[in-house]
C-alpha positions in Angstrom: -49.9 -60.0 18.5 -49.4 -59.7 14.6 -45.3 -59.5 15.1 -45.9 -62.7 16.8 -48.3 -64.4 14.0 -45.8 -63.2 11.8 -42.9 -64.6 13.2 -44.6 -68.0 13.5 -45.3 -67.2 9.8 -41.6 -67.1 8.9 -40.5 -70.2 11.1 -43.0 -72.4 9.4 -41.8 -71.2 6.1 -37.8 -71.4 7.0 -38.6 -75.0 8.5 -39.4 -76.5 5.3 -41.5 -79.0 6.6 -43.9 -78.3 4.1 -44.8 -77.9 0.4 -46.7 -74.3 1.0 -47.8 -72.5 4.0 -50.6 -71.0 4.8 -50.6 -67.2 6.1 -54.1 -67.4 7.3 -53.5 -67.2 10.8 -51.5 -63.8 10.1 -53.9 -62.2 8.2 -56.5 -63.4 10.5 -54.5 -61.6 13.2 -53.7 -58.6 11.7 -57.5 -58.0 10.5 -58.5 -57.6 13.6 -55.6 -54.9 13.9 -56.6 -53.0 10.7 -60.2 -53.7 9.2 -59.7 -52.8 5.9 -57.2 -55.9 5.2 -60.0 -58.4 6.8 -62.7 -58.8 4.5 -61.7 -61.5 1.1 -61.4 -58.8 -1.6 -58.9 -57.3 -3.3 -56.2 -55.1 -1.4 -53.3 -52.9 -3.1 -50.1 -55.4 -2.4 -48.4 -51.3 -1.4 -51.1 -50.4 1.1 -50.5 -54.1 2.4 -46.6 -53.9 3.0 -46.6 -50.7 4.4 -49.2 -51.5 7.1 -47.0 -54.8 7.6 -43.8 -52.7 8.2 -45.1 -50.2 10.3 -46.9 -52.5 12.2 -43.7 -54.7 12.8 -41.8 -51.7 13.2 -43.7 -50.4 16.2 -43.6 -54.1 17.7 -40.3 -54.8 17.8 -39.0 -51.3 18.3 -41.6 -51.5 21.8 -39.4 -55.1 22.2 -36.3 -53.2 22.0 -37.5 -51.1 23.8 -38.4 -53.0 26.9 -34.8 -54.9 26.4 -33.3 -51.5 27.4 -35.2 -50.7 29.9 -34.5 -54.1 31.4 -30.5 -54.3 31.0 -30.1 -50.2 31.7 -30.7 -48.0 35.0 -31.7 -44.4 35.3 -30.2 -42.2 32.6 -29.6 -45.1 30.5 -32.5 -46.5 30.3 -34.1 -43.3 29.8 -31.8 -42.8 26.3 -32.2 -46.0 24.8 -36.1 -46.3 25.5 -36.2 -43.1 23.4 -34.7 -44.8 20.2 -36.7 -45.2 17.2 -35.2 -47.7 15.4 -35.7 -51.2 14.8 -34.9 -54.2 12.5 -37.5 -52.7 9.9 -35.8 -49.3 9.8 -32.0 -51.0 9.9 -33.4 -53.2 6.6 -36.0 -50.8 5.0 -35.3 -47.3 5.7 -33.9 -45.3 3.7 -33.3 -41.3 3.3 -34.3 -38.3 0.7 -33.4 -34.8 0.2 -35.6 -33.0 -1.4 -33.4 -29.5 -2.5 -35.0 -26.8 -2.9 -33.9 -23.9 -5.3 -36.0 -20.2 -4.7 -35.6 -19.0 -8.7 -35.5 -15.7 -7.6 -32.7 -15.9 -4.5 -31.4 -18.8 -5.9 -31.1 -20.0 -2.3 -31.0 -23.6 -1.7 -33.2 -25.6 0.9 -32.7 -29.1 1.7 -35.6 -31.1 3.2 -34.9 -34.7 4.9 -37.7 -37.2 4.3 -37.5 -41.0 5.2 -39.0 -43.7 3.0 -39.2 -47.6 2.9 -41.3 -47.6 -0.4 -40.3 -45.3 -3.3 -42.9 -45.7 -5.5 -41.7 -44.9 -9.3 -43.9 -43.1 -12.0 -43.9 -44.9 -15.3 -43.2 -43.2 -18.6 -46.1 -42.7 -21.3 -44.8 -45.8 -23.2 -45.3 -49.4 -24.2 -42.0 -50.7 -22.8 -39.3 -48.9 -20.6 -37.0 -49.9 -17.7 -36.5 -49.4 -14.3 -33.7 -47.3 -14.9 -36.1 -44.9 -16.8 -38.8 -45.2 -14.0 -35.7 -43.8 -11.6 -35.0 -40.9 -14.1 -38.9 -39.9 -13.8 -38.9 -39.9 -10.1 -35.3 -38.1 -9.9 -35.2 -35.7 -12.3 -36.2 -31.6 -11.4 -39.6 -30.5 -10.5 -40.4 -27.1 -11.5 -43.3 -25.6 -8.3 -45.0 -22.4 -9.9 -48.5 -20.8 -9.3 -50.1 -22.8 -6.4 -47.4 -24.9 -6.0 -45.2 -22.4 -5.1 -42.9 -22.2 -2.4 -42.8 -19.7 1.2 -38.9 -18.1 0.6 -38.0 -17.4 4.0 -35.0 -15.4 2.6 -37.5 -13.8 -0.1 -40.4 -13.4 2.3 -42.9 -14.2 -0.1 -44.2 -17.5 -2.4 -42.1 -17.6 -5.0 -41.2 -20.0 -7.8 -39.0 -22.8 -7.2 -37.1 -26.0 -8.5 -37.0 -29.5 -6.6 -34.9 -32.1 -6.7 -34.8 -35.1 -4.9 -31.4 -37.1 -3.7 -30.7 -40.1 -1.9 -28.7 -40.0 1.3 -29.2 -42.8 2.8 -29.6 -46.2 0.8 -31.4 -48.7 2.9 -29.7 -52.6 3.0 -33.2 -53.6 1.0 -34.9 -50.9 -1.5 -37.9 -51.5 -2.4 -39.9 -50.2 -5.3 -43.4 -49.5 -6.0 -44.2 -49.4 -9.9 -47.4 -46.7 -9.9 -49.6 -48.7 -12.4 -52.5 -46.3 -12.0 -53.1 -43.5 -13.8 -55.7 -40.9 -14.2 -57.9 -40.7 -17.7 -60.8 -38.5 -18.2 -61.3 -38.6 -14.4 -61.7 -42.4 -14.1 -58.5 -44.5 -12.9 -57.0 -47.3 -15.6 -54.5 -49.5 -15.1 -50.9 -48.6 -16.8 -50.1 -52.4 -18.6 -46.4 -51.0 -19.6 -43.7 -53.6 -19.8 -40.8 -52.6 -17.3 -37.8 -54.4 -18.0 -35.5 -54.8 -14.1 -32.3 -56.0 -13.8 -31.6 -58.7 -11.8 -28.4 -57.4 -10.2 -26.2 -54.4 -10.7 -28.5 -52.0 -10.2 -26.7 -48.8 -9.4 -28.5 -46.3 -7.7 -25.1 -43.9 -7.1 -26.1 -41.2 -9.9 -29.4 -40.6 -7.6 -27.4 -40.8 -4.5 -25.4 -38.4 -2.5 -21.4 -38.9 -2.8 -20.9 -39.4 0.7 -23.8 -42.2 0.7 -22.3 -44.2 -2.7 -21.1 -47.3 -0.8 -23.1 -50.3 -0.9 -25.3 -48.8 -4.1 -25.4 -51.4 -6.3 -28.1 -54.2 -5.8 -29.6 -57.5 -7.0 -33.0 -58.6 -7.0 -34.2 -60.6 -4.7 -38.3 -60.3 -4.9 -41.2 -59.5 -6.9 -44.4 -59.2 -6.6 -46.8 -59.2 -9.7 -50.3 -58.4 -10.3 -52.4 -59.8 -13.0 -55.7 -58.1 -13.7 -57.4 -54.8 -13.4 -57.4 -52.2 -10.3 -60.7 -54.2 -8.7 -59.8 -57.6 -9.7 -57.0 -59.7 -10.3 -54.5 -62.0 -8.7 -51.2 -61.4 -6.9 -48.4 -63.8 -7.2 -44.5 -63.5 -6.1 -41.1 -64.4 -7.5 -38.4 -64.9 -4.3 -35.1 -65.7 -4.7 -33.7 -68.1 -2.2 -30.8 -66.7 0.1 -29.6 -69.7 0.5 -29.3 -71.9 -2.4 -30.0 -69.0 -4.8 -32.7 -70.4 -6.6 -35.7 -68.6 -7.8 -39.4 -69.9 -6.8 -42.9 -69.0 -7.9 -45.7 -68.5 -5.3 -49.4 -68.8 -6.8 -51.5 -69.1 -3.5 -50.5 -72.9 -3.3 -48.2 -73.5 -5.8 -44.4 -73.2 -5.1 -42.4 -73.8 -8.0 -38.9 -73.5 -9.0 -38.0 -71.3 -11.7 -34.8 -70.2 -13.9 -34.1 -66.7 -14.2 -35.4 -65.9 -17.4 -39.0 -66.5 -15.7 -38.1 -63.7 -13.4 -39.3 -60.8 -16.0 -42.6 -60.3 -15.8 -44.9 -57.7 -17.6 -47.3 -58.2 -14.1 -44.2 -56.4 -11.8 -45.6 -54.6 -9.3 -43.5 -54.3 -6.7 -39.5 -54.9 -6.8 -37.1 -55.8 -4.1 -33.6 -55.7 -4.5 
Protein backbone atom coordinates (compact mmCIF):
# COMPACT_ATOMS: atom_id res chain seq x y z
CA UNK A 1 0.00 0.00 0.00
CA UNK A 2 2.83 2.58 0.74
CA UNK A 3 4.93 1.39 -2.54
CA UNK A 4 1.72 2.24 -4.18
CA UNK A 5 1.25 5.89 -2.37
CA UNK A 6 4.61 6.34 -3.20
CA UNK A 7 4.54 5.69 -6.75
CA UNK A 8 1.48 7.93 -7.16
CA UNK A 9 3.81 10.28 -5.20
CA UNK A 10 6.55 10.24 -7.90
CA UNK A 11 3.99 10.41 -11.04
CA UNK A 12 2.49 13.54 -9.73
CA UNK A 13 5.85 15.04 -9.25
CA UNK A 14 7.35 13.70 -12.83
CA UNK A 15 3.97 15.09 -14.45
CA UNK A 16 4.68 18.60 -13.74
CA UNK A 17 1.30 19.57 -13.61
CA UNK A 18 1.89 21.43 -10.68
CA UNK A 19 3.93 24.09 -8.77
CA UNK A 20 4.56 21.64 -5.52
CA UNK A 21 3.15 18.44 -4.43
CA UNK A 22 1.94 17.42 -1.62
CA UNK A 23 3.27 13.94 0.05
CA UNK A 24 0.44 13.83 2.53
CA UNK A 25 -1.26 11.03 1.21
CA UNK A 26 2.23 8.99 1.49
CA UNK A 27 2.95 9.76 4.78
CA UNK A 28 -0.59 9.36 5.75
CA UNK A 29 -0.14 5.82 4.38
CA UNK A 30 2.94 4.83 5.60
CA UNK A 31 1.94 6.01 9.35
CA UNK A 32 -0.38 3.66 9.58
CA UNK A 33 2.52 1.15 8.52
CA UNK A 34 5.05 2.53 11.17
CA UNK A 35 3.63 4.67 14.11
CA UNK A 36 6.40 6.44 15.01
CA UNK A 37 6.50 8.53 11.55
CA UNK A 38 2.51 9.46 12.11
CA UNK A 39 2.33 11.94 14.68
CA UNK A 40 3.42 15.99 13.38
CA UNK A 41 6.81 16.18 15.20
CA UNK A 42 10.05 16.06 14.40
CA UNK A 43 11.60 12.79 12.83
CA UNK A 44 15.43 12.08 12.03
CA UNK A 45 15.36 12.59 7.93
CA UNK A 46 17.99 8.88 8.39
CA UNK A 47 15.48 6.96 10.39
CA UNK A 48 12.96 8.28 7.75
CA UNK A 49 14.78 7.02 4.45
CA UNK A 50 15.75 3.95 5.79
CA UNK A 51 12.16 2.84 6.77
CA UNK A 52 11.26 4.27 3.14
CA UNK A 53 13.79 1.81 1.53
CA UNK A 54 13.20 -1.15 3.30
CA UNK A 55 9.75 -0.74 3.06
CA UNK A 56 9.91 -0.35 -0.84
CA UNK A 57 12.37 -2.84 -0.95
CA UNK A 58 10.22 -5.61 0.61
CA UNK A 59 7.22 -4.36 -1.83
CA UNK A 60 8.67 -4.57 -4.92
CA UNK A 61 10.96 -7.43 -4.26
CA UNK A 62 7.27 -9.45 -3.12
CA UNK A 63 6.26 -7.77 -6.89
CA UNK A 64 9.14 -9.38 -8.43
CA UNK A 65 8.53 -11.93 -6.83
CA UNK A 66 5.05 -12.82 -7.85
CA UNK A 67 6.26 -11.85 -11.68
CA UNK A 68 8.35 -15.07 -11.39
CA UNK A 69 6.29 -17.09 -10.04
CA UNK A 70 3.86 -16.15 -12.74
CA UNK A 71 6.09 -16.46 -15.97
CA UNK A 72 8.25 -19.70 -14.40
CA UNK A 73 7.09 -23.46 -13.63
CA UNK A 74 8.35 -25.77 -11.02
CA UNK A 75 12.02 -25.48 -10.40
CA UNK A 76 12.04 -22.16 -11.83
CA UNK A 77 9.83 -20.58 -10.20
CA UNK A 78 11.02 -21.99 -7.10
CA UNK A 79 14.74 -20.11 -7.81
CA UNK A 80 13.67 -16.89 -8.69
CA UNK A 81 10.97 -16.48 -5.84
CA UNK A 82 13.95 -17.00 -3.67
CA UNK A 83 15.78 -13.79 -4.90
CA UNK A 84 16.31 -10.95 -2.71
CA UNK A 85 16.94 -8.25 -4.79
CA UNK A 86 15.02 -5.44 -6.09
CA UNK A 87 15.22 -1.93 -7.69
CA UNK A 88 16.23 -0.55 -4.08
CA UNK A 89 19.18 -2.95 -3.67
CA UNK A 90 20.25 -2.58 -7.72
CA UNK A 91 20.25 1.55 -6.81
CA UNK A 92 21.09 1.63 -3.09
CA UNK A 93 23.08 -1.28 -2.04
CA UNK A 94 26.22 -1.38 -1.61
CA UNK A 95 29.05 -3.71 0.05
CA UNK A 96 31.76 -3.58 3.10
CA UNK A 97 34.50 -5.62 4.30
CA UNK A 98 35.35 -5.20 7.48
CA UNK A 99 39.12 -7.01 7.71
CA UNK A 100 40.10 -8.17 10.57
CA UNK A 101 43.77 -8.47 11.75
CA UNK A 102 44.30 -10.90 15.28
CA UNK A 103 47.76 -8.80 16.56
CA UNK A 104 48.93 -11.77 17.88
CA UNK A 105 48.38 -14.43 14.71
CA UNK A 106 48.41 -11.74 12.52
CA UNK A 107 45.62 -13.71 10.75
CA UNK A 108 43.26 -11.83 8.65
CA UNK A 109 39.41 -12.07 8.79
CA UNK A 110 37.19 -10.45 6.29
CA UNK A 111 33.52 -9.80 7.27
CA UNK A 112 30.90 -8.86 4.40
CA UNK A 113 28.27 -6.38 5.50
CA UNK A 114 25.70 -4.60 3.12
CA UNK A 115 24.76 -0.90 3.54
CA UNK A 116 22.49 1.75 1.71
CA UNK A 117 23.37 4.51 4.25
CA UNK A 118 27.01 5.07 5.38
CA UNK A 119 26.75 7.38 7.90
CA UNK A 120 30.19 9.47 8.27
CA UNK A 121 31.68 10.68 11.68
CA UNK A 122 32.69 14.31 11.64
CA UNK A 123 36.06 15.52 12.76
CA UNK A 124 36.40 17.69 16.08
CA UNK A 125 36.60 20.90 13.85
CA UNK A 126 34.96 24.07 12.67
CA UNK A 127 35.09 23.25 8.91
CA UNK A 128 36.29 19.99 7.10
CA UNK A 129 35.14 18.08 3.91
CA UNK A 130 33.65 15.16 2.94
CA UNK A 131 36.69 13.76 1.90
CA UNK A 132 37.83 14.03 5.61
CA UNK A 133 34.50 12.70 6.95
CA UNK A 134 35.51 9.33 4.52
CA UNK A 135 39.09 9.26 6.09
CA UNK A 136 37.33 9.01 9.70
CA UNK A 137 35.06 6.32 8.78
CA UNK A 138 37.90 4.37 6.74
CA UNK A 139 40.80 4.57 8.47
CA UNK A 140 41.98 1.51 11.18
CA UNK A 141 40.14 0.72 14.34
CA UNK A 142 42.20 -0.62 16.97
CA UNK A 143 39.56 -3.46 19.33
CA UNK A 144 41.36 -4.03 22.75
CA UNK A 145 39.97 -4.82 26.29
CA UNK A 146 36.18 -5.45 25.83
CA UNK A 147 36.18 -4.91 22.48
CA UNK A 148 38.29 -7.51 21.72
CA UNK A 149 38.00 -10.10 19.26
CA UNK A 150 37.26 -14.40 19.58
CA UNK A 151 40.66 -15.70 17.34
CA UNK A 152 39.36 -18.82 16.14
CA UNK A 153 43.05 -19.63 15.03
CA UNK A 154 44.24 -18.20 18.57
CA UNK A 155 41.40 -19.77 20.56
CA UNK A 156 41.04 -16.95 22.80
CA UNK A 157 39.95 -12.89 22.76
CA UNK A 158 42.61 -11.32 21.71
CA UNK A 159 43.48 -7.80 20.39
CA UNK A 160 42.77 -6.82 16.99
CA UNK A 161 42.80 -4.17 14.09
CA UNK A 162 39.76 -3.30 11.79
CA UNK A 163 39.49 -1.97 8.67
CA UNK A 164 36.73 -1.36 6.60
CA UNK A 165 36.75 -1.56 2.47
CA UNK A 166 34.31 -1.15 -0.07
CA UNK A 167 33.52 -3.90 -2.44
CA UNK A 168 30.71 -3.13 -3.92
CA UNK A 169 29.86 0.65 -4.87
CA UNK A 170 26.14 1.01 -5.25
CA UNK A 171 24.85 3.13 -8.61
CA UNK A 172 23.58 5.91 -5.77
CA UNK A 173 25.72 6.32 -2.33
CA UNK A 174 24.27 7.90 -0.07
CA UNK A 175 25.75 9.58 3.05
CA UNK A 176 24.60 10.24 6.43
CA UNK A 177 26.66 13.26 8.16
CA UNK A 178 26.39 12.09 12.14
CA UNK A 179 25.67 15.63 13.57
CA UNK A 180 25.18 14.27 17.06
CA UNK A 181 27.46 13.97 19.44
CA UNK A 182 27.76 13.06 23.00
CA UNK A 183 28.86 15.91 25.76
CA UNK A 184 28.77 15.31 29.46
CA UNK A 185 26.07 12.64 28.83
CA UNK A 186 23.56 14.99 27.06
CA UNK A 187 23.37 14.85 23.11
CA UNK A 188 24.31 18.38 21.14
CA UNK A 189 24.12 19.02 17.75
CA UNK A 190 27.67 19.05 15.77
CA UNK A 191 27.12 22.66 13.56
CA UNK A 192 30.51 21.87 11.57
CA UNK A 193 30.72 23.24 8.03
CA UNK A 194 31.31 20.18 5.52
CA UNK A 195 32.37 21.34 2.31
CA UNK A 196 30.95 18.30 -0.69
CA UNK A 197 31.93 18.34 -4.07
CA UNK A 198 29.55 18.44 -6.54
CA UNK A 199 30.99 15.80 -8.84
CA UNK A 200 34.26 13.83 -8.96
CA UNK A 201 33.98 12.34 -5.97
CA UNK A 202 36.27 9.42 -5.98
CA UNK A 203 35.69 6.81 -3.63
CA UNK A 204 38.48 4.22 -5.30
CA UNK A 205 41.20 4.78 -2.38
CA UNK A 206 38.30 3.21 0.02
CA UNK A 207 37.37 0.72 -2.48
CA UNK A 208 38.60 -2.71 -3.39
CA UNK A 209 40.74 -2.88 -6.84
CA UNK A 210 38.49 -5.22 -8.43
CA UNK A 211 35.36 -2.94 -7.52
CA UNK A 212 37.15 0.67 -8.84
CA UNK A 213 34.90 1.00 -11.93
CA UNK A 214 32.23 3.39 -11.82
CA UNK A 215 33.82 5.21 -8.46
CA UNK A 216 33.61 8.50 -9.21
CA UNK A 217 30.27 10.44 -8.52
CA UNK A 218 28.35 13.68 -8.77
CA UNK A 219 25.82 15.02 -6.52
CA UNK A 220 22.63 14.82 -7.15
CA UNK A 221 20.66 15.58 -3.61
CA UNK A 222 20.82 17.00 -0.33
CA UNK A 223 18.97 17.12 2.34
CA UNK A 224 19.54 19.89 5.12
CA UNK A 225 18.53 20.44 8.51
CA UNK A 226 18.21 23.70 10.16
CA UNK A 227 17.79 23.71 13.99
CA UNK A 228 18.47 21.67 16.98
CA UNK A 229 18.07 17.68 17.58
CA UNK A 230 14.16 18.42 18.78
CA UNK A 231 13.37 21.20 16.60
CA UNK A 232 14.06 22.48 13.33
CA UNK A 233 13.16 22.30 9.68
CA UNK A 234 14.22 20.03 6.83
CA UNK A 235 14.64 21.31 3.39
CA UNK A 236 16.16 19.57 0.09
CA UNK A 237 18.50 20.58 -2.78
CA UNK A 238 17.68 18.01 -6.09
CA UNK A 239 19.34 18.26 -9.10
CA UNK A 240 17.19 17.71 -12.07
CA UNK A 241 18.13 14.62 -14.28
CA UNK A 242 16.88 16.02 -16.98
CA UNK A 243 17.55 19.52 -17.59
CA UNK A 244 20.28 19.54 -14.96
CA UNK A 245 19.11 22.28 -13.05
CA UNK A 246 19.24 22.56 -9.29
CA UNK A 247 15.83 23.31 -7.20
CA UNK A 248 15.12 24.17 -3.60
CA UNK A 249 12.23 22.44 -1.75
CA UNK A 250 10.97 24.37 1.50
CA UNK A 251 7.61 22.55 2.27
CA UNK A 252 5.89 24.65 -0.59
CA UNK A 253 8.42 26.48 -2.19
CA UNK A 254 10.19 25.12 -5.24
CA UNK A 255 12.74 27.26 -6.48
CA UNK A 256 15.54 27.20 -8.93
CA UNK A 257 18.86 27.67 -7.83
CA UNK A 258 22.66 28.00 -9.33
CA UNK A 259 25.18 25.77 -8.02
CA UNK A 260 26.81 27.91 -5.72
CA UNK A 261 23.49 27.69 -3.56
CA UNK A 262 24.14 23.95 -3.35
CA UNK A 263 26.68 24.26 -0.28
CA UNK A 264 25.10 24.39 2.65
CA UNK A 265 26.35 24.41 6.37
CA UNK A 266 22.63 22.58 7.14
CA UNK A 267 23.89 19.23 4.99
CA UNK A 268 22.57 16.44 6.40
CA UNK A 269 22.31 13.87 4.23
CA UNK A 270 24.25 13.68 0.65
CA UNK A 271 23.41 11.77 -2.46
CA UNK A 272 25.60 11.38 -5.17
Amino acid sequence: ESATAFGCLMSDMWLGQFDYVSPEAFHSVFGKRYPTFSRRTQHDAQEFLICVLDDLHEAFKEVRAQLWRFQLTGAGASRGSGSGTSIITQLFEGQLSYGITCLKCKTITDRPESFRVLSLPIPSTSVCSLQDCLECFFQPDTLTRNNQIHCYWCGTNQDATVKATITKAPQIIIFHLKRVAWQDKHRRKLSTTVCYPLSHLNLSPYSATFSCNNAEYSLCAVVNHAGDLDYGHYTAFCKHSVSKHWYSFDDAQVTKIPESAVQADTAYLLFY
